[in-house]
mmCIF file of the N, C-alpha and C atoms, coordinates in Angstrom:
data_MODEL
# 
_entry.id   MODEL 
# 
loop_
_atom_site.group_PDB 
_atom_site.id 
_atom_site.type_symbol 
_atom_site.label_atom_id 
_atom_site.label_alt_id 
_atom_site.label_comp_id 
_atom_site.label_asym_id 
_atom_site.label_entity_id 
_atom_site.label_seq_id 
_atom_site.pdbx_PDB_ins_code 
_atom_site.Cartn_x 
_atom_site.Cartn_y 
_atom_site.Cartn_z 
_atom_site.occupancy 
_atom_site.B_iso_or_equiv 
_atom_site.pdbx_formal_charge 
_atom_site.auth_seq_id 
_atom_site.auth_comp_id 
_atom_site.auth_asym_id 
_atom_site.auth_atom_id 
_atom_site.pdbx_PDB_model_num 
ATOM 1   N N  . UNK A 1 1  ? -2.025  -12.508 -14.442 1.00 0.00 ? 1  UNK A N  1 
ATOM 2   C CA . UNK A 1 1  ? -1.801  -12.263 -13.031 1.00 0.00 ? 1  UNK A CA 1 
ATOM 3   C C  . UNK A 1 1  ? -0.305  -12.029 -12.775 1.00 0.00 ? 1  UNK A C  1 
ATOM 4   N N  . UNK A 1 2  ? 0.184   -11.530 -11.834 1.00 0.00 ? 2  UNK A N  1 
ATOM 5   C CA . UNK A 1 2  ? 1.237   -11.294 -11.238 1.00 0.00 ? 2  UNK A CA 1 
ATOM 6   C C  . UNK A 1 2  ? 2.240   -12.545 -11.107 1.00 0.00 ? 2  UNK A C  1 
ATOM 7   N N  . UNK A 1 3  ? 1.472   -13.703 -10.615 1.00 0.00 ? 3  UNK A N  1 
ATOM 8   C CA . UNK A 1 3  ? 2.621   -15.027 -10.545 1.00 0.00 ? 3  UNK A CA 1 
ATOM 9   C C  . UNK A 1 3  ? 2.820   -15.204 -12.180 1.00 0.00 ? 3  UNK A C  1 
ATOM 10  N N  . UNK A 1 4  ? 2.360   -14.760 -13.447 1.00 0.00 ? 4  UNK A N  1 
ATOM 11  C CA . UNK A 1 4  ? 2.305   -15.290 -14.286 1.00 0.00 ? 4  UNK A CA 1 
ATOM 12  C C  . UNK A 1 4  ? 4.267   -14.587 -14.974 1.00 0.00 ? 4  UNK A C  1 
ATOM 13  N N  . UNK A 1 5  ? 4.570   -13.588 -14.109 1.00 0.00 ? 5  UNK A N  1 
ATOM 14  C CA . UNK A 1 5  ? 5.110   -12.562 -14.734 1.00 0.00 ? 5  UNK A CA 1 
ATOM 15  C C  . UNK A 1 5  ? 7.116   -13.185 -13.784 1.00 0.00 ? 5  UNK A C  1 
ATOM 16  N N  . UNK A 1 6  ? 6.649   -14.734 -13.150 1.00 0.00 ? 6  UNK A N  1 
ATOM 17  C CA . UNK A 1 6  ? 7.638   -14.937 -12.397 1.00 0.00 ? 6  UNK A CA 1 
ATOM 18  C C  . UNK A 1 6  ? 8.465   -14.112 -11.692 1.00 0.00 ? 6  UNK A C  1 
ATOM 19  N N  . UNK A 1 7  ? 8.137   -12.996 -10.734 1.00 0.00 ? 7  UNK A N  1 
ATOM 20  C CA . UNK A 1 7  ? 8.851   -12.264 -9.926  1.00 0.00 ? 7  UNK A CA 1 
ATOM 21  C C  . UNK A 1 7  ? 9.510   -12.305 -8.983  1.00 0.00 ? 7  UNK A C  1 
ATOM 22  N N  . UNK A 1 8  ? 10.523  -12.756 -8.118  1.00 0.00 ? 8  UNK A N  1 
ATOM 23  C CA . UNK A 1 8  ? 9.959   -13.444 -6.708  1.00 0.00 ? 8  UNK A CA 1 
ATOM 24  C C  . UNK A 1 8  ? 9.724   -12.622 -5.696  1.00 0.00 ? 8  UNK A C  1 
ATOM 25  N N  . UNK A 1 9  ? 9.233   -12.885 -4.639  1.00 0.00 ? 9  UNK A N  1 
ATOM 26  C CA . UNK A 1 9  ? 8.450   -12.144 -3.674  1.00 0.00 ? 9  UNK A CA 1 
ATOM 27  C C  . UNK A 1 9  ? 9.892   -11.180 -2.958  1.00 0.00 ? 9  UNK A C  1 
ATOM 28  N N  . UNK A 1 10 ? 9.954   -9.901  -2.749  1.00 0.00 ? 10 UNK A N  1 
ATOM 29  C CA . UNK A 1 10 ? 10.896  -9.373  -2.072  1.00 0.00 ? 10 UNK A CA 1 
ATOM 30  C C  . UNK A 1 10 ? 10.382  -9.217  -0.429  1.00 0.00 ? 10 UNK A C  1 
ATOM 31  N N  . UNK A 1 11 ? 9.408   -8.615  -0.362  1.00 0.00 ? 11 UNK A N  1 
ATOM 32  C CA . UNK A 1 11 ? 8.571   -8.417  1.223   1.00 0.00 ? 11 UNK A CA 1 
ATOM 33  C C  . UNK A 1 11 ? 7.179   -9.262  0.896   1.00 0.00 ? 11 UNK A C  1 
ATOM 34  N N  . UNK A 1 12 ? 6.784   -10.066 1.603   1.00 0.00 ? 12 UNK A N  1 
ATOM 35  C CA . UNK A 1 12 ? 5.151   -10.123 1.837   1.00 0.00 ? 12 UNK A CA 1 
ATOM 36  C C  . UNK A 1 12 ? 4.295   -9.011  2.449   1.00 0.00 ? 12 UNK A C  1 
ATOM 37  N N  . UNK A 1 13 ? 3.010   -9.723  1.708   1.00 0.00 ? 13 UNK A N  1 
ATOM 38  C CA . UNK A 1 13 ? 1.641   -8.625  2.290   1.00 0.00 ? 13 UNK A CA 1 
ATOM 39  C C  . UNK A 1 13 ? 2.122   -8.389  3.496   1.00 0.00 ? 13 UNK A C  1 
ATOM 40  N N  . UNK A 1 14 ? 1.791   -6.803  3.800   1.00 0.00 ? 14 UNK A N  1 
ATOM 41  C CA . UNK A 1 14 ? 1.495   -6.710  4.983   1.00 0.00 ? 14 UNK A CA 1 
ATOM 42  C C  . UNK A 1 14 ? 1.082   -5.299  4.974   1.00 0.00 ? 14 UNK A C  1 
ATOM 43  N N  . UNK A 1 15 ? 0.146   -4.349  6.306   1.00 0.00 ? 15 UNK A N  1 
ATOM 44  C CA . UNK A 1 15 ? -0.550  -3.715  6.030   1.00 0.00 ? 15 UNK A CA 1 
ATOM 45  C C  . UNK A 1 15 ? 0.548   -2.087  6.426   1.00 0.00 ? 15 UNK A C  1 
ATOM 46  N N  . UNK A 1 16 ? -0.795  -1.582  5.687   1.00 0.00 ? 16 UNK A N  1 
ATOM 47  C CA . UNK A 1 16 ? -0.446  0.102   5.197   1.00 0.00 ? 16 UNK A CA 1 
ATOM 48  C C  . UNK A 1 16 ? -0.754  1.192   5.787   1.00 0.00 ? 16 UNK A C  1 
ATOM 49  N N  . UNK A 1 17 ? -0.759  2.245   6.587   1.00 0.00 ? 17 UNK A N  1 
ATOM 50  C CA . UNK A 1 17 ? -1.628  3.164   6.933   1.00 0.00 ? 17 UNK A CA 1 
ATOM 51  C C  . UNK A 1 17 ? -0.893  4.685   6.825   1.00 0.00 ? 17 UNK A C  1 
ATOM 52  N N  . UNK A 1 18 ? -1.452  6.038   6.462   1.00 0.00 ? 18 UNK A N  1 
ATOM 53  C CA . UNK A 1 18 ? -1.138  6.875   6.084   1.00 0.00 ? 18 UNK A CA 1 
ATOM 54  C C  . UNK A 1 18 ? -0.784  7.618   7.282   1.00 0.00 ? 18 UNK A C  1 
ATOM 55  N N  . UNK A 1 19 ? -0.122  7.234   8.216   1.00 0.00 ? 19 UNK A N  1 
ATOM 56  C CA . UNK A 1 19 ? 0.693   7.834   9.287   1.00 0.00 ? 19 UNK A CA 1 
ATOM 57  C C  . UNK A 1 19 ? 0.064   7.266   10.667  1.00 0.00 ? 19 UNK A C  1 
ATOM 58  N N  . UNK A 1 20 ? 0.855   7.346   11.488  1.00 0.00 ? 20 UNK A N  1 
ATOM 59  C CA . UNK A 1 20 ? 1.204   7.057   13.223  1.00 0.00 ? 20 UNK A CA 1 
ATOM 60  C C  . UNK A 1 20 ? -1.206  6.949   13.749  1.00 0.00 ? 20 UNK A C  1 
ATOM 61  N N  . UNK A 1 21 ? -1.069  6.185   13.995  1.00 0.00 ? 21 UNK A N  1 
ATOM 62  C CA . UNK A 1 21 ? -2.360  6.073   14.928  1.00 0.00 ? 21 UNK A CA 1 
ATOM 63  C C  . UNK A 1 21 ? -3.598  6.389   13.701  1.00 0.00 ? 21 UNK A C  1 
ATOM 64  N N  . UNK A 1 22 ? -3.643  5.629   12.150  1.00 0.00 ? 22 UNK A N  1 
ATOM 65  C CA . UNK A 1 22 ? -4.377  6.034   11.585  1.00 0.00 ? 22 UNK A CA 1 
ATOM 66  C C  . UNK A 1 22 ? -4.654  4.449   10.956  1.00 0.00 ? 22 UNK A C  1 
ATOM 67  N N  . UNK A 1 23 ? -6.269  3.838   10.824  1.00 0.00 ? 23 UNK A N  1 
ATOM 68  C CA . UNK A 1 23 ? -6.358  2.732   10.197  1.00 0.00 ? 23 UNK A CA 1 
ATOM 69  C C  . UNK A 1 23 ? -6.018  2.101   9.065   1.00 0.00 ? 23 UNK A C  1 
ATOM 70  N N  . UNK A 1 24 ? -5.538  0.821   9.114   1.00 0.00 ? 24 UNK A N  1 
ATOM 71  C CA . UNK A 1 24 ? -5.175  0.005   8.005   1.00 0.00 ? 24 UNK A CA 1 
ATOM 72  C C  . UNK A 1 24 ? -5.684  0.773   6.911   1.00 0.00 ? 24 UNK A C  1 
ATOM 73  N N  . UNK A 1 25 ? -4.667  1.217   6.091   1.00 0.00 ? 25 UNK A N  1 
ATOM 74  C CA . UNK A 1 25 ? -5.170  1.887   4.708   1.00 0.00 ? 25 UNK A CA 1 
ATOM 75  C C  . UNK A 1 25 ? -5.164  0.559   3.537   1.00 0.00 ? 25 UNK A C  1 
ATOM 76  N N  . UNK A 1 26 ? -4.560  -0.045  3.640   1.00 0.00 ? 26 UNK A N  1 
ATOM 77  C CA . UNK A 1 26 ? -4.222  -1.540  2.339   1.00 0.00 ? 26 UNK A CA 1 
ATOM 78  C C  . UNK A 1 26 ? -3.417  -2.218  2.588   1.00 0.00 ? 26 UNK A C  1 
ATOM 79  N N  . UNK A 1 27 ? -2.998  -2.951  1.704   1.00 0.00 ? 27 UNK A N  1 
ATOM 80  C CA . UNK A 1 27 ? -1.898  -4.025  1.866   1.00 0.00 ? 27 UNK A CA 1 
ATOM 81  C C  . UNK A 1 27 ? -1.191  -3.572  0.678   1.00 0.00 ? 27 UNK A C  1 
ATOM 82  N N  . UNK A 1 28 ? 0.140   -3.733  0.751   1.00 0.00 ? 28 UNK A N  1 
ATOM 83  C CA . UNK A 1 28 ? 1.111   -3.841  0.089   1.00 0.00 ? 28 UNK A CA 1 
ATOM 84  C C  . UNK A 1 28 ? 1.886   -5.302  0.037   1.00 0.00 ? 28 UNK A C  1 
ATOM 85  N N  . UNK A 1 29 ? 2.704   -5.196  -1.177  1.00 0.00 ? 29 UNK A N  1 
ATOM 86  C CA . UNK A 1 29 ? 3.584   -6.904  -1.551  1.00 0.00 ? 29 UNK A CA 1 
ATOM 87  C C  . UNK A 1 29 ? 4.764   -6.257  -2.135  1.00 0.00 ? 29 UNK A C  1 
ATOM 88  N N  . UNK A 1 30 ? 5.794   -6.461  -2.692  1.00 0.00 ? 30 UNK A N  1 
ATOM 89  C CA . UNK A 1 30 ? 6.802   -6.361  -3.225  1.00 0.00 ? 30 UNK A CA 1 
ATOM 90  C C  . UNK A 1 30 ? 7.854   -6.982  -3.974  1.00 0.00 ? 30 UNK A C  1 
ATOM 91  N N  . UNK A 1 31 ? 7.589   -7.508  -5.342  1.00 0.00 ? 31 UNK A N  1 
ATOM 92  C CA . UNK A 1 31 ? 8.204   -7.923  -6.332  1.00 0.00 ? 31 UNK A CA 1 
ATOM 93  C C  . UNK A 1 31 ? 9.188   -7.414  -6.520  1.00 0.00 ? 31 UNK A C  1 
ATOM 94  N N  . UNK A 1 32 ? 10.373  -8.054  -7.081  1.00 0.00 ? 32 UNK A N  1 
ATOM 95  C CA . UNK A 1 32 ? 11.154  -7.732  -7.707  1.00 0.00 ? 32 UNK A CA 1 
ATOM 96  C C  . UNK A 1 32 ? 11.226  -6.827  -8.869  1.00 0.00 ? 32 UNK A C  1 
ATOM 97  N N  . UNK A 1 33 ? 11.647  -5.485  -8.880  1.00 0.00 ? 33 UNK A N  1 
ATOM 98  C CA . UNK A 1 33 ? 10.929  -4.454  -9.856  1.00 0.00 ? 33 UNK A CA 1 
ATOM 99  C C  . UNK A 1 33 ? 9.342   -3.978  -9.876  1.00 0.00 ? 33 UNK A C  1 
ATOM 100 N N  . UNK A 1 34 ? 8.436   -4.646  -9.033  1.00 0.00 ? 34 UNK A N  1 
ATOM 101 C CA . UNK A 1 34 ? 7.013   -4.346  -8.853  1.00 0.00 ? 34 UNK A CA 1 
ATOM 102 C C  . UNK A 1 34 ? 6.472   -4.055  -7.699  1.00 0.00 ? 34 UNK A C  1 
ATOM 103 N N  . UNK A 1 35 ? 5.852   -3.087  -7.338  1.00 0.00 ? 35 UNK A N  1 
ATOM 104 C CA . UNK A 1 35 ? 4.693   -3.075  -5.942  1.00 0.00 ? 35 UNK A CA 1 
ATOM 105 C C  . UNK A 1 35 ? 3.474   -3.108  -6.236  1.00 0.00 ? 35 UNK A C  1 
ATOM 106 N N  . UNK A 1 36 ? 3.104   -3.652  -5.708  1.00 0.00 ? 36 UNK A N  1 
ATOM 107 C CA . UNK A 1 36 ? 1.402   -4.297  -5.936  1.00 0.00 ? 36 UNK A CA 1 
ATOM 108 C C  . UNK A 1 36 ? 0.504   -3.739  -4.438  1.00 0.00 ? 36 UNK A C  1 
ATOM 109 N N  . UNK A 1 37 ? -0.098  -2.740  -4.698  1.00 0.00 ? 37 UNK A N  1 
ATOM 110 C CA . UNK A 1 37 ? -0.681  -1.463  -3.056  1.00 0.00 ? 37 UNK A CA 1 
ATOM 111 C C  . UNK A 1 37 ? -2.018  -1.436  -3.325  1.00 0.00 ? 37 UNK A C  1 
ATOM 112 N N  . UNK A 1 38 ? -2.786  -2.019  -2.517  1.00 0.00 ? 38 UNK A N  1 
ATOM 113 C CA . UNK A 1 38 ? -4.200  -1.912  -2.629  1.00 0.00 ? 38 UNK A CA 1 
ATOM 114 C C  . UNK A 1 38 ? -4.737  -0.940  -1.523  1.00 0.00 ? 38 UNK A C  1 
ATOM 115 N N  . UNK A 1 39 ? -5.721  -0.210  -1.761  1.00 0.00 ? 39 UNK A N  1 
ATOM 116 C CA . UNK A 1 39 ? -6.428  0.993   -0.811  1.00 0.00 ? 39 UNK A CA 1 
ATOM 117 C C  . UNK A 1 39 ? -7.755  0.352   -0.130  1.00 0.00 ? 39 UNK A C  1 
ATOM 118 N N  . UNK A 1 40 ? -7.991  0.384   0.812   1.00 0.00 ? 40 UNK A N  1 
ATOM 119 C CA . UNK A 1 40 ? -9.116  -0.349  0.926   1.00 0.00 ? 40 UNK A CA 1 
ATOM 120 C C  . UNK A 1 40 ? -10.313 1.135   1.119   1.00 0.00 ? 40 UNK A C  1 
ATOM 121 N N  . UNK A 1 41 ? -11.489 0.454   0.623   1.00 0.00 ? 41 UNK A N  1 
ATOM 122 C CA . UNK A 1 41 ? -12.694 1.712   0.200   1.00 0.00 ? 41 UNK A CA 1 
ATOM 123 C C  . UNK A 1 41 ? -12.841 2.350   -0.823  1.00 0.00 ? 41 UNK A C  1 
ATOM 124 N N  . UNK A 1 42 ? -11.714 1.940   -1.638  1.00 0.00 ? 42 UNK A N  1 
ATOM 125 C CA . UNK A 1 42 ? -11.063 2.937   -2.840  1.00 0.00 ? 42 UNK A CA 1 
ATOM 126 C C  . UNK A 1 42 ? -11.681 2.203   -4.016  1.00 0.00 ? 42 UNK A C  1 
ATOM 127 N N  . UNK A 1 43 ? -12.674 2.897   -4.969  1.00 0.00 ? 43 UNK A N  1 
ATOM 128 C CA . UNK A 1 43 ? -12.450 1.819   -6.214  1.00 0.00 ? 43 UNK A CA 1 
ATOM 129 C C  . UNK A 1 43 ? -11.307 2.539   -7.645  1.00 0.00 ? 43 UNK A C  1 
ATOM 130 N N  . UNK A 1 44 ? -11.758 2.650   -8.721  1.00 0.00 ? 44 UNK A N  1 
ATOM 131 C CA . UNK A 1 44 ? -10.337 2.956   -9.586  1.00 0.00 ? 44 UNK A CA 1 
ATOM 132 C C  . UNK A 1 44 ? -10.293 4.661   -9.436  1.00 0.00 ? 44 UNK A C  1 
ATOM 133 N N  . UNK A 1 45 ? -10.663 5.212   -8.666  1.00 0.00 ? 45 UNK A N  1 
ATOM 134 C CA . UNK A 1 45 ? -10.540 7.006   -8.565  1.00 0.00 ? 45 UNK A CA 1 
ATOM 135 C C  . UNK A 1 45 ? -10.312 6.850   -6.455  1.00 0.00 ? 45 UNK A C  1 
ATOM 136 N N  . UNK A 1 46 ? -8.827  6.570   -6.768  1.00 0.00 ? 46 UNK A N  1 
ATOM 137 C CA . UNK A 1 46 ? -8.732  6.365   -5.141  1.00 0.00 ? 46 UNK A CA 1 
ATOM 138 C C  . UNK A 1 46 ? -8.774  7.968   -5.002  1.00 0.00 ? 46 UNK A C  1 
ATOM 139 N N  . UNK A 1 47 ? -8.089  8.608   -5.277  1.00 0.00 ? 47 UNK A N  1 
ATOM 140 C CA . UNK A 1 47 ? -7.977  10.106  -4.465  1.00 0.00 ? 47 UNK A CA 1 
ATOM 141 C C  . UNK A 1 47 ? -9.534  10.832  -4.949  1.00 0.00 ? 47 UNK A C  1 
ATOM 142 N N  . UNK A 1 48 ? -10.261 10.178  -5.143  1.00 0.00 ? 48 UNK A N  1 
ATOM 143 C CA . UNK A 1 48 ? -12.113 10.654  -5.321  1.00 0.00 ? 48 UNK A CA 1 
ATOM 144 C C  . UNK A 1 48 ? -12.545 9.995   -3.638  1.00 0.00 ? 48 UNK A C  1 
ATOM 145 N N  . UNK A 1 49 ? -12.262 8.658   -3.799  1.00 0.00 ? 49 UNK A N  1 
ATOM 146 C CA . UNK A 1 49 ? -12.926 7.931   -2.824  1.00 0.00 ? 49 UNK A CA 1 
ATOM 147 C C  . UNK A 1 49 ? -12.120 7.715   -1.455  1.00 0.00 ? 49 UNK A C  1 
ATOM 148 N N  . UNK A 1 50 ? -10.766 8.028   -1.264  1.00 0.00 ? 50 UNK A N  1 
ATOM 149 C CA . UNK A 1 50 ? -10.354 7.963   -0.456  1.00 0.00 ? 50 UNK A CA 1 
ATOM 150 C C  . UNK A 1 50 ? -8.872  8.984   -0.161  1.00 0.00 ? 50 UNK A C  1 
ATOM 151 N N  . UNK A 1 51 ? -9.020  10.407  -0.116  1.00 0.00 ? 51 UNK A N  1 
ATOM 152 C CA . UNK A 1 51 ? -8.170  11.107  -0.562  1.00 0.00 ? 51 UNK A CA 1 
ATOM 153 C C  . UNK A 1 51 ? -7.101  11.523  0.550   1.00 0.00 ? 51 UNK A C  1 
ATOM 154 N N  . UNK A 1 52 ? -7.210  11.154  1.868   1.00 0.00 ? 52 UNK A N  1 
ATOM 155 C CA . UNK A 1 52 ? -5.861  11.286  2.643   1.00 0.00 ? 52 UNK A CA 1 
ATOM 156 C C  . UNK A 1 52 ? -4.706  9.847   1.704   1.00 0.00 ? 52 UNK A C  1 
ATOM 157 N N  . UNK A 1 53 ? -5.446  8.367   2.029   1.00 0.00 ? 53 UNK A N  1 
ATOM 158 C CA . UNK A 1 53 ? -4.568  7.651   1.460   1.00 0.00 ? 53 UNK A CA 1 
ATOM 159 C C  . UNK A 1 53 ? -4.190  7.043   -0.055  1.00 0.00 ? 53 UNK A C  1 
ATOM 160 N N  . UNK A 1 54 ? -5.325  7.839   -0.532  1.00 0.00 ? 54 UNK A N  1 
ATOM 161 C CA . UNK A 1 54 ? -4.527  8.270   -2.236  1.00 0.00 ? 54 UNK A CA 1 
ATOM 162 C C  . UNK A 1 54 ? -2.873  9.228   -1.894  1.00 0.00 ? 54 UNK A C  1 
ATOM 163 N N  . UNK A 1 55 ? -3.398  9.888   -1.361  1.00 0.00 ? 55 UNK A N  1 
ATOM 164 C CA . UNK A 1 55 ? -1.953  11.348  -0.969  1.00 0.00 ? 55 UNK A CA 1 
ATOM 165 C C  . UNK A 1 55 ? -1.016  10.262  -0.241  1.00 0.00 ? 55 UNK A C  1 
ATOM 166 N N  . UNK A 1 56 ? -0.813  9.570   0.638   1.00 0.00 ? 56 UNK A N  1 
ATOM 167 C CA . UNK A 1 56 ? 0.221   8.981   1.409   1.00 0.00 ? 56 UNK A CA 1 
ATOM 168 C C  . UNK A 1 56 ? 0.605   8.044   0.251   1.00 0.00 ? 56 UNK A C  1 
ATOM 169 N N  . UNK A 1 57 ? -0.195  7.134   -0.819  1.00 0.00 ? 57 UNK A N  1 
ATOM 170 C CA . UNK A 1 57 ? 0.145   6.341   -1.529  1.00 0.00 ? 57 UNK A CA 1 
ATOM 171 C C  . UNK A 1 57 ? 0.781   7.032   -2.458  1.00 0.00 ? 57 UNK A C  1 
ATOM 172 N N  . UNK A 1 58 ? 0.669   8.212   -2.963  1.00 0.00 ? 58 UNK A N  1 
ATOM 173 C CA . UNK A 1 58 ? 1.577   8.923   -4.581  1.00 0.00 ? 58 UNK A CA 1 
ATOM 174 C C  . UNK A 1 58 ? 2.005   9.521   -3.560  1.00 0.00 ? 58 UNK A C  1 
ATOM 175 N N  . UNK A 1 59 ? 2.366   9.912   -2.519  1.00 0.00 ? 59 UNK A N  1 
ATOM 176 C CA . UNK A 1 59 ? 3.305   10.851  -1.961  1.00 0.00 ? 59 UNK A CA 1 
ATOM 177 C C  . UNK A 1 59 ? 4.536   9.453   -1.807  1.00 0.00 ? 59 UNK A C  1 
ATOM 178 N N  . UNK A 1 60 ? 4.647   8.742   -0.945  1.00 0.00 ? 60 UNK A N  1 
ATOM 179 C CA . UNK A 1 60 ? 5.899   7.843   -0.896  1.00 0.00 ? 60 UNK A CA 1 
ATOM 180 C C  . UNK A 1 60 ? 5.824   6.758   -2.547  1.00 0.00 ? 60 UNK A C  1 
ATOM 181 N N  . UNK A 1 61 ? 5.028   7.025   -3.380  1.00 0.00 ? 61 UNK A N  1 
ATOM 182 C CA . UNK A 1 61 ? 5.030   6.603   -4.442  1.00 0.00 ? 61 UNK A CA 1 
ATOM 183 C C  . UNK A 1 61 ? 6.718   7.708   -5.446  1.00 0.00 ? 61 UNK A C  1 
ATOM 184 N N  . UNK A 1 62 ? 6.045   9.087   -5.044  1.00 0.00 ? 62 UNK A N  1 
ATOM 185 C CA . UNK A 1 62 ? 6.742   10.204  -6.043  1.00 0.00 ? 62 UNK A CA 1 
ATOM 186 C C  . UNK A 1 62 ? 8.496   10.280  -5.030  1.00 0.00 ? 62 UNK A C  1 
ATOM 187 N N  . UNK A 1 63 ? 8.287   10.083  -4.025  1.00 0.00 ? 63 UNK A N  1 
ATOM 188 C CA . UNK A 1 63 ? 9.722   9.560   -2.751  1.00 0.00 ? 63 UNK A CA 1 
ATOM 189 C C  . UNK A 1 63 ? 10.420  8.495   -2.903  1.00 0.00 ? 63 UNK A C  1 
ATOM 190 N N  . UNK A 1 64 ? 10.111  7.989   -3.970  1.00 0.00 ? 64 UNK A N  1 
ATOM 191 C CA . UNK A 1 64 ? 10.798  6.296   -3.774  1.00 0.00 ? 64 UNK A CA 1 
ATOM 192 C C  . UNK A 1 64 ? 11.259  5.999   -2.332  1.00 0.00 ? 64 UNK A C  1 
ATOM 193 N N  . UNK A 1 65 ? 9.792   5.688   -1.452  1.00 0.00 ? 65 UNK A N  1 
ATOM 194 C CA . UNK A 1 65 ? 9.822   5.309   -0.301  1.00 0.00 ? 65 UNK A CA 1 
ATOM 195 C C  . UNK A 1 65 ? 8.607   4.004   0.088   1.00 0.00 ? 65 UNK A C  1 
ATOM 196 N N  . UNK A 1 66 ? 8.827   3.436   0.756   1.00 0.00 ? 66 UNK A N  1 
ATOM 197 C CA . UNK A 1 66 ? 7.854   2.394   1.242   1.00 0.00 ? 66 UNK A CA 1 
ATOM 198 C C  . UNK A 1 66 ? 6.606   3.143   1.585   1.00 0.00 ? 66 UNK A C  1 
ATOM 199 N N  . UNK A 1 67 ? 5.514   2.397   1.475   1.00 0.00 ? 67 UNK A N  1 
ATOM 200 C CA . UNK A 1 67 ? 4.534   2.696   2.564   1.00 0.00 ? 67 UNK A CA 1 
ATOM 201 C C  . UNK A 1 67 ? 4.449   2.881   3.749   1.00 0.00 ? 67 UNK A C  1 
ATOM 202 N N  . UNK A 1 68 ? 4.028   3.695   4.384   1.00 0.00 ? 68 UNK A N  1 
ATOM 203 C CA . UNK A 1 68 ? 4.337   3.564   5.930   1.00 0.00 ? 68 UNK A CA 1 
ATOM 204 C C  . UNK A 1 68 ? 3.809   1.687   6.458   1.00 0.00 ? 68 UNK A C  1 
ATOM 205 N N  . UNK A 1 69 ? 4.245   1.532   7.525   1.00 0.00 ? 69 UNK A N  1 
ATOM 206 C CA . UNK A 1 69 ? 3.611   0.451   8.174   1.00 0.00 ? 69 UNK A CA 1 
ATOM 207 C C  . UNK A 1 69 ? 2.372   0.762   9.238   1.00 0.00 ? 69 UNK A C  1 
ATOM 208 N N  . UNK A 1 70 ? 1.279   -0.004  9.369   1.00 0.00 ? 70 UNK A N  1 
ATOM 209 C CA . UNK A 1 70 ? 0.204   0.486   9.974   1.00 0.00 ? 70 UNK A CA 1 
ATOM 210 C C  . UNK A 1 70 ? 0.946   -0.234  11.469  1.00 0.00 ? 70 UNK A C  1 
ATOM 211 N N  . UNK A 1 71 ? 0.031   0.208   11.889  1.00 0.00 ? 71 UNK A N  1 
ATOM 212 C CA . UNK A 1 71 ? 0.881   0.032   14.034  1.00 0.00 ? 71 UNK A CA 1 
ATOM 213 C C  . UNK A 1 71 ? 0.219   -1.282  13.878  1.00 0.00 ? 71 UNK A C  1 
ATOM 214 N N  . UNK A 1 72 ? 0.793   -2.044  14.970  1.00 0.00 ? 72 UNK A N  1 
ATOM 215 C CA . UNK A 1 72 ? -0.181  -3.545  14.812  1.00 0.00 ? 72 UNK A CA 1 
ATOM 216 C C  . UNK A 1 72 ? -1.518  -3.498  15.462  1.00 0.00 ? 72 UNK A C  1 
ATOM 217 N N  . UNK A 1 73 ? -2.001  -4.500  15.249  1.00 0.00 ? 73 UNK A N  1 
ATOM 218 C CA . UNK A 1 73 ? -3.581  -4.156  15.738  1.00 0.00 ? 73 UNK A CA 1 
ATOM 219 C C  . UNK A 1 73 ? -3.329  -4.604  17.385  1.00 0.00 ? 73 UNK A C  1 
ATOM 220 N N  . UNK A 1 74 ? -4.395  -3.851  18.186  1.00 0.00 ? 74 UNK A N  1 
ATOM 221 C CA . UNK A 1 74 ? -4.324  -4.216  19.435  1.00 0.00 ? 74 UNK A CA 1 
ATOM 222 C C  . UNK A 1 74 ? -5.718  -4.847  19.888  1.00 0.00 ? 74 UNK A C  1 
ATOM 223 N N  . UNK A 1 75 ? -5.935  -5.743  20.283  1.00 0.00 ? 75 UNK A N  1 
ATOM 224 C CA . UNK A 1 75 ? -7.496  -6.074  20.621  1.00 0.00 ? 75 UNK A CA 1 
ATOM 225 C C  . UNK A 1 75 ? -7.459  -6.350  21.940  1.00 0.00 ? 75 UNK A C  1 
# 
């Protein structure tokens, strides 16, 4: 696992979405030297199963850029 690899936490979870007014795509974390980005709906062929936020995830992946941040939820 990840704690096994002693990293320390740079950002906590918090959620993802592939641009302005579009649903929670995953959560992201941020290790020291590591990002750990989960897709939600996605199993191991994300851009099969979920192909706008496969593209936002290797697009700011290939940018050395963050994930976008999803807007907060409003209820």
């Amino acid at each position: 696992s990840v704690e096994k690899l002693q990293l320390g936490v740079e950002k906590d979870w918090r959620a993802w979405s592939p641009g302005p007014g579009k649903d929670v795509a995953g959560y992201v974390i941020a290790y020291k030297g590591l990002v750990l980005a989960t897709v939600r709906g996605a199993g191991h062929m994300v851009t099969v199963d979920q192909p706008e936020r496969g593209f936002a995830l290797f697009t700011s992946f290939l940018r050395g850029e963050p994930l976008p941040s999803a807007a907060p939820q409003t209820d």
